[in-house]
N, C-alpha and C positions, 0 to 999 in steps of 0.2 A: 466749225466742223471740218475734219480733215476727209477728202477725197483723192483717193491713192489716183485715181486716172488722171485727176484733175491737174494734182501737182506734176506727173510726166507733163501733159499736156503743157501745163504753166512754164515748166524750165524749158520744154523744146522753142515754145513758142516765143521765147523769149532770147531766141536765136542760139539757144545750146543744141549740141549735138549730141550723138551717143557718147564719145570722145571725152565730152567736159563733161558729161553724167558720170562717168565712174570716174573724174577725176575728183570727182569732191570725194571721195572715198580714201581712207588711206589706201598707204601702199605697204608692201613688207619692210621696205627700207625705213617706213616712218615710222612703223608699227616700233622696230626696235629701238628708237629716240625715245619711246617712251619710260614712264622710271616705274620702278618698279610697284609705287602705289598703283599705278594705274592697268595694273596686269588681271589675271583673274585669280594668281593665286587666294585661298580666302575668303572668295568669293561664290556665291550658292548657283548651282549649276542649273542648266535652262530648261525649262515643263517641256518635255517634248511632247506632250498630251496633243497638241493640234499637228503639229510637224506630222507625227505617224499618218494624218488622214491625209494631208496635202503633198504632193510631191514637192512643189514648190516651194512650201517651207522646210521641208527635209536638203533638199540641194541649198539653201540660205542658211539654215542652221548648222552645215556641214562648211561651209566657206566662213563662218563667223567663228569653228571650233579652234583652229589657230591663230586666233584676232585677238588683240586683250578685250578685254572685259572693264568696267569702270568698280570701282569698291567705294560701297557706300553704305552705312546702317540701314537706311531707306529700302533700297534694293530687296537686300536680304527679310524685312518685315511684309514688302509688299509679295515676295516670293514665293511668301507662304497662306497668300491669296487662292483658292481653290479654282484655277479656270477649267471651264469646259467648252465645247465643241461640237455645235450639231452639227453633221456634214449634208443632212439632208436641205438645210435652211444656208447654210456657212455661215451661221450668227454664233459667236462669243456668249458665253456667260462668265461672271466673277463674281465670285461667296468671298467677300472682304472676310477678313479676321478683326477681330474685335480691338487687336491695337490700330489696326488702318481706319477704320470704323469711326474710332475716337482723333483720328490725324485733320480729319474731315472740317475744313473751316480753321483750323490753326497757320501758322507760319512755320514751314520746312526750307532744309537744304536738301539738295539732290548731286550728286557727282555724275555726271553722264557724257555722254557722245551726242553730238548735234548732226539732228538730219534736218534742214530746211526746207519749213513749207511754202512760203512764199518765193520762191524761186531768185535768192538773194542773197548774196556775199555779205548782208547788214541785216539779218532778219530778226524778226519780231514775234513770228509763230514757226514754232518748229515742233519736232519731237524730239525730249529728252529720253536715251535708251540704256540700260546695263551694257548691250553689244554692241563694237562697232559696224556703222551701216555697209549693209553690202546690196542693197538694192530699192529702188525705186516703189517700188510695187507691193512692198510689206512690210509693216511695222519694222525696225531692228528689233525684235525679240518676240515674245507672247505677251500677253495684253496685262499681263504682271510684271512685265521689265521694261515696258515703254510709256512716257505722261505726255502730253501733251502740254506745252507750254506757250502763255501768252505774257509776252514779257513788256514790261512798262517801256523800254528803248532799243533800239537797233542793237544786238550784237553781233562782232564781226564774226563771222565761219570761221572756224578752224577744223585739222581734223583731232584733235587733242580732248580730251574729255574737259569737261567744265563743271564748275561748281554754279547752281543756281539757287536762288532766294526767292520763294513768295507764299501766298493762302494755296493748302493740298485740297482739290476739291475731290468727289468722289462724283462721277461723272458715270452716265448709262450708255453707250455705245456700241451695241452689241455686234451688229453690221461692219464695223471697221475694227472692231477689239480695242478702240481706247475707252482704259475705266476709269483716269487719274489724269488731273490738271493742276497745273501750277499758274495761279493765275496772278496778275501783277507783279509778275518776275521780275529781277535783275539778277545781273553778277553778282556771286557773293563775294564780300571782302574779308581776307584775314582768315 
């Protein structure tokens, strides 16, 4: 289960400071090393359906708008995922669509951006997201453009998008907005 305070907590505590938190983040200068698969052109634009209720995800989905984006078939099926938003509760809902539906229990690829949850340069649980991260404290994206991944071995951080392999679960999370896991992950090859 991911806990957004937990993982601050986890990376502070583990002797990072604000300093090395936004260092794991790109930067503009990294941002344009990247090629051009890995841009947004192409790429299906972000539900701002919760952003409008939160300020806080309006100021992250505003600092995410000139960030590439990752392109991936995946992305674009789960996109069209209907989420919603009670503000009275702050709990997530997602109405899969019936190709995500049927994804459910099979083996996918996903192209995404690594935010680390185990607070680790070699991590094992992270979340893979469509956007690059730009903060601690909320998903990279809506709960249709971020999976949670539990991967079979350590991989190294980078800030670069990655290609991942494992079973797509469909997951209830309404509280944190994750509704999709990748579980027994690796790198994909090739």
């Amino acid at each position: 289960m991911i806990d957004r305070r937990g993982l601050v907590l986890t990376l502070l505590g583990a002797g990072g400071t604000a300093a090395a938190l936004a260092s794991l983040f790109i930067s503009p200068r990294q941002a344009l090393s990247l090629t051009k698969q890995d841009l947004s052109a192409g790429c299906s634009a972000a539900n701002p359906q919760a952003a409008q209720l939160d300020p806080e995800l309006r100021a992250e989905r505003r600092a995410q708008a000139g960030l590439p984006r990752a392109c991936d078939p995946l992305w674009d099926m789960m996109h069209r995922c209907h989420v919603g938003y009670d503000a009275k509760t702050g709990n997530y809902t997602l109405t899969p669509t019936p190709e995500i539906a049927a994804l459910d229990g099979t083996t996918v690829r996903a192209r995404g951006f690594v935010l680390p949850l185990d607070g680790s340069d070699h991590t094992k649980h992270f979340l893979l997201g469509i956007n690059t991260p730009v903060c601690f404290y909320h998903p990279p994206g809506e709960p249709n453009e971020v999976m949670e991944v539990l991967s079979n071995q350590p991989i190294a951080w980078n800030d670069r998008p990655m290609t991942m392999e494992g079973r797509f679960a469909k997951i209830n999370n309404g509280e944190l907005g994750v509704f999709f896991r990748l579980e027994h992950a690796s790198p994909a090859l090739g």
